[in-house]
C-alpha positions in Angstrom: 90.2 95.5 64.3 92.3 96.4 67.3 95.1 98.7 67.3 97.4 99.1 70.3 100.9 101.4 68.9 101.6 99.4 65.4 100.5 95.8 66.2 97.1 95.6 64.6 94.8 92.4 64.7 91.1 91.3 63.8 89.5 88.9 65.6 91.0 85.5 65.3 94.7 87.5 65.3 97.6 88.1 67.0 100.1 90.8 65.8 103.0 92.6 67.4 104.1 96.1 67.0 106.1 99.4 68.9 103.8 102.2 70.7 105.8 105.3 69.7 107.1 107.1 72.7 109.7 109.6 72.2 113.6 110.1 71.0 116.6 109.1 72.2 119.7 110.9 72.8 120.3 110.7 69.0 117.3 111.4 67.8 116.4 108.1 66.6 112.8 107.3 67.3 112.2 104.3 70.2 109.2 102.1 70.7 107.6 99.9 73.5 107.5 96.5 72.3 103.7 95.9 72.5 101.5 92.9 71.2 97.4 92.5 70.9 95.9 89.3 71.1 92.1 90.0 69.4 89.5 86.9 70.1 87.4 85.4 67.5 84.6 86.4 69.9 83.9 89.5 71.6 84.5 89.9 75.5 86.5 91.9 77.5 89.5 93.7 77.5 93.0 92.5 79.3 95.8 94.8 79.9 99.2 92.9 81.1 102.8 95.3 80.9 106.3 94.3 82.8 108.9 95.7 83.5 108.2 99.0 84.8 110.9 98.9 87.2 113.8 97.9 84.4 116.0 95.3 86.7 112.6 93.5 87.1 112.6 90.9 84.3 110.6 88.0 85.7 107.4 89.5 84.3 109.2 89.9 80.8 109.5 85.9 80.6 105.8 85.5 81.9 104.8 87.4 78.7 107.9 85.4 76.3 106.2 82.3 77.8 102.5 83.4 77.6 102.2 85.1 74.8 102.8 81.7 72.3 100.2 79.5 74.2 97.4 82.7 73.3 95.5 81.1 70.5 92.9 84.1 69.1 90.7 81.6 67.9 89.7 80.2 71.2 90.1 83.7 72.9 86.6 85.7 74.0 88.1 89.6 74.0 91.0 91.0 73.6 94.5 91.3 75.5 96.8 94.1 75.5 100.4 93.7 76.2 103.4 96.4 76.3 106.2 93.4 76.9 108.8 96.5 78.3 107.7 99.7 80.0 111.0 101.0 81.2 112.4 101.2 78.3 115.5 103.3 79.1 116.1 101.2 82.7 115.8 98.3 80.8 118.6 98.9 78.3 121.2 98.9 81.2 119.4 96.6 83.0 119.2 99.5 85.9 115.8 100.0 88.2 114.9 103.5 87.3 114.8 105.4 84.1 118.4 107.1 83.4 117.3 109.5 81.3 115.5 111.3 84.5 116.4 109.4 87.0 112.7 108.4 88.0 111.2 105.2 89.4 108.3 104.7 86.5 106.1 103.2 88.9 105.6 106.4 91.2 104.7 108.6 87.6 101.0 107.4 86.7 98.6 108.5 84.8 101.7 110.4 83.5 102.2 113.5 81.4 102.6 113.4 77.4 104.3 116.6 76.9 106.1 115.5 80.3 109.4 113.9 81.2 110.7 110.8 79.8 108.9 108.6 82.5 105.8 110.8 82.8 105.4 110.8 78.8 105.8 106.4 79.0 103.4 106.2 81.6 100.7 108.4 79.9 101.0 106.1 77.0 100.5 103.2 78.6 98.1 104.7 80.9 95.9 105.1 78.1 96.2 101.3 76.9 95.3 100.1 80.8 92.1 102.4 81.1 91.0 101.1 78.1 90.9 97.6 79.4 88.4 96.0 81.8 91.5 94.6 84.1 94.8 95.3 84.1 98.4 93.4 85.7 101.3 94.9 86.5 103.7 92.9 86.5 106.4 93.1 89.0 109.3 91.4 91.4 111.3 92.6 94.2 113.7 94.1 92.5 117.0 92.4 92.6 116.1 91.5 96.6 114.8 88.2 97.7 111.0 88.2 98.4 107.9 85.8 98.2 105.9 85.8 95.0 102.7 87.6 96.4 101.0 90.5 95.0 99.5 93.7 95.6 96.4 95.2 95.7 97.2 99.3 96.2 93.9 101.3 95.6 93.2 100.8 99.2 90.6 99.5 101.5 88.0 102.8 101.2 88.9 102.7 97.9 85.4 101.2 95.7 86.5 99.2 93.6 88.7 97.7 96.5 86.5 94.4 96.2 87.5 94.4 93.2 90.7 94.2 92.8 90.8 92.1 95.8 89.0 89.3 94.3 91.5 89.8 91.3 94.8 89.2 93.7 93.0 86.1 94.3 92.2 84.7 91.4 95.7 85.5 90.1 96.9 83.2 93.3 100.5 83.9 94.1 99.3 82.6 97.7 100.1 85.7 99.3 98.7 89.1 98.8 99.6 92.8 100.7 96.9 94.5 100.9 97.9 98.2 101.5 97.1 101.6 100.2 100.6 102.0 97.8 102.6 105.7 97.0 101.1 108.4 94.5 101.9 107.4 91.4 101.4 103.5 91.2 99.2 102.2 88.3 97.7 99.7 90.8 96.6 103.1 92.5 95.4 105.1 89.5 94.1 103.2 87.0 91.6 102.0 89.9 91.0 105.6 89.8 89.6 105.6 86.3 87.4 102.3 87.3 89.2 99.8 86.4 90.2 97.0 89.2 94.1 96.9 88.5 96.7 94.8 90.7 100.8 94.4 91.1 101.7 91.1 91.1 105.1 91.0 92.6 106.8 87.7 91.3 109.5 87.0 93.8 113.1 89.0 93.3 115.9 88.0 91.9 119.1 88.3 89.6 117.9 87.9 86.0 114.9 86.0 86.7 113.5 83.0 88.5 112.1 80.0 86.8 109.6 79.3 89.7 108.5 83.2 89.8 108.0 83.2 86.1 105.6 79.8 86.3 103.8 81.4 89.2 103.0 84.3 87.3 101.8 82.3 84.1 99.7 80.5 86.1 98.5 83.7 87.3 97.7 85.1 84.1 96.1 82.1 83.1 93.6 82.2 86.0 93.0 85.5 85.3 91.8 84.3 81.7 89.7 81.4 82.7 88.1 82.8 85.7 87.3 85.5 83.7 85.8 84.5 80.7 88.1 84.9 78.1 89.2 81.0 77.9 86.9 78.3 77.9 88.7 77.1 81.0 87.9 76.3 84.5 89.3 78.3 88.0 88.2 78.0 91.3 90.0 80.8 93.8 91.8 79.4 96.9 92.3 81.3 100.3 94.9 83.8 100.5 97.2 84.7 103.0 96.5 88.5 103.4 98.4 91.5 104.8 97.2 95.0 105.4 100.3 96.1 107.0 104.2 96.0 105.8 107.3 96.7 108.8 110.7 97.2 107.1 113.4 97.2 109.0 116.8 98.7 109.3 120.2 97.9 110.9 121.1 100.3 113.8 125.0 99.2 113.0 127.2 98.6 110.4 128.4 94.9 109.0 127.3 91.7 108.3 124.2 90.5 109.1 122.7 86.7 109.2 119.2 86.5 108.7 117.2 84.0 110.9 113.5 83.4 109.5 113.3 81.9 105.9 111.2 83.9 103.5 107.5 82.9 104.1 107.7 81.9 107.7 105.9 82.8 110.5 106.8 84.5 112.9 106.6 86.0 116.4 106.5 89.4 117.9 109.8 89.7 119.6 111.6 86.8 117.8 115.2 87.7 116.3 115.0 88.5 112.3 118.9 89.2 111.9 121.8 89.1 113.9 124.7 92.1 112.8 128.4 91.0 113.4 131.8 93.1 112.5 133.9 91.5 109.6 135.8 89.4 112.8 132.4 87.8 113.9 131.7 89.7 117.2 128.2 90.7 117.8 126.8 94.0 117.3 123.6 94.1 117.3 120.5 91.8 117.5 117.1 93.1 115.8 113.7 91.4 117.0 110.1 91.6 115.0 107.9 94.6 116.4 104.8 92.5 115.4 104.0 88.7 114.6 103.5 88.2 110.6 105.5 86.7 107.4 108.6 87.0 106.9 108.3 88.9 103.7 111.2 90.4 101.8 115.4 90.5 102.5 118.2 91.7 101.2 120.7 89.6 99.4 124.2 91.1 100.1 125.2 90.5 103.8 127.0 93.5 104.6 124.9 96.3 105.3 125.8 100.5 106.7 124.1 102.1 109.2 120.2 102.7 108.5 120.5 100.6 105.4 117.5 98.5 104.4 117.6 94.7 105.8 114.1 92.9 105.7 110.5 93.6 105.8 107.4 91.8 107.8 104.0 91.6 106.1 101.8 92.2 109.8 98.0 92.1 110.1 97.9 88.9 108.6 94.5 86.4 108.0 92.9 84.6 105.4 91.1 85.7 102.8 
């Protein structure tokens, strides 16, 4: 038998349950939705969670989708899946807990006797360290962005090989590969020795329907490459970056963004032009390195300093 909150299965079964993880403002208990999928035969351990970041629902409708195909009797192991992880920034469809304003993503391994996010992530830190791999499923927030995803352990790290090889065989076709914030599961479950990644399926409103295939593919390569389907995988090459440029406007406005997400591009080519509300120029912002045009706002107006678009540098093959 495995037993992950209340879902309970033996092998051959699939059950569904809530991992207890605190009160809410009323008192009333509240649970992570969770699921196990136990195989008819033993094997490994798969630990797949979304929405950490609770306006990030793309990874939700990988696991509505995925989670009916699983059939235990032709599964070899076992996968573990907590379908919601933010459960109080998912509620108000907002991108960091409310209840203490954190960003659950920056508060692995967590705290039990903790704060609201430190006491979720403890819970579910447990469930990924028990695993032999683990996904993290995520987007870009409500931004536009590539599918891609991200290994954040970092290069010295030893199990950096990996969770390398994992980004690849879960195959967005584009992986960063750069040591991420304190905090990150992709950064500390590694930590316990278990090769974790953060797949970042696009970013959007709601979700995407071509994000959400993307990332059921993934998970599906994952299985077969792995062992746990009877199923065949071969890893293509990756385009890889080790370095991320975000960049800024120096002015307040609108802006137009030039490159198309995915592109190419050139050190010293234009990324966005900035105009007043009247359509004179203000400003004109080039690359500071040749990459990918990675990630971009969607709202066109934008204040001094704020946040515009991002360039994935150091780029190759891999």
């Amino acid at each position: 038998m495995v037993t992950f909150g209340t879902a309970t299965a033996a092998p051959g079964e699939k059950d569904t349950g809530r991992l207890e993880v605190g009160e809410t403002r009323d008192g009333s208990t509240f649970g992570l939705p969770v699921a196990v999928v136990n195989g008819v035969d033993d094997g490994r351990t798969l630990y797949i969670q979304a929405a950490s970041d609770g306006d990030e629902l793309n990874g939700v409708g990988v696991i509505q989708r995925t989670l009916p195909q699983l059939d235990p009797t032709e599964l070899s192991g076992t996968i573990l899946v907590c379908g919601v992880v933010n459960y109080h920034a998912f509620q108000v469809a907002e991108h960091r807990n409310p209840i203490d304003d954190t960003k659950m993503n920056r508060a692995y391994p967590g705290d039990k006797t903790g704060t609201s996010s430190e006491r979720i992530a403890a819970a579910t830190f447990n469930a990924a360290i028990s695993a032999d791999y683990v996904l993290d499923l995520h987007q870009g927030s409500t931004s536009q962005m590539i599918d891609e995803v991200r290994v954040r352990c970092g290069t010295r790290h030893r199990l950096h090989e990996e969770c390398l090889e994992l980004a690849k065989v879960f195959g967005c076709g584009y992986i960063l590969d750069q040591k991420g914030p304190d905090g990150q599961l992709a950064r500390a479950a590694p930590d316990e020795g278990v090769p974790t990644i953060d797949p970042e399926l696009g970013g959007c409103v709601g979700w995407d329907e071509d994000s959400i295939q993307r990332g059921i593919n993934g998970v599906f390569n994952v299985l077969n490459y792995y062992g746990f389907l009877d199923g065949h995988h071969d890893t293509r090459p990756q385009t890889r970056a080790s370095g991320f440029e975000q960049y800024g406007s120096p002015v307040g406005g609108l802006i137009d963004l030039k490159p198309d997400l995915g592109d190419r591009v050139a050190r010293g080519e234009t990324l966005f032009e900035v105009t007043d509300v009247f359509g004179e120029p203000k400003a004109e912002i080039t690359a500071d390195s040749s990459g990918v045009f990675w990630r971009a706002r969607r709202l066109p107006q934008v204040a001094t300093g704020e946040y515009v678009c991002s360039v994935g540098t150091n780029v190759d093959t891999y």
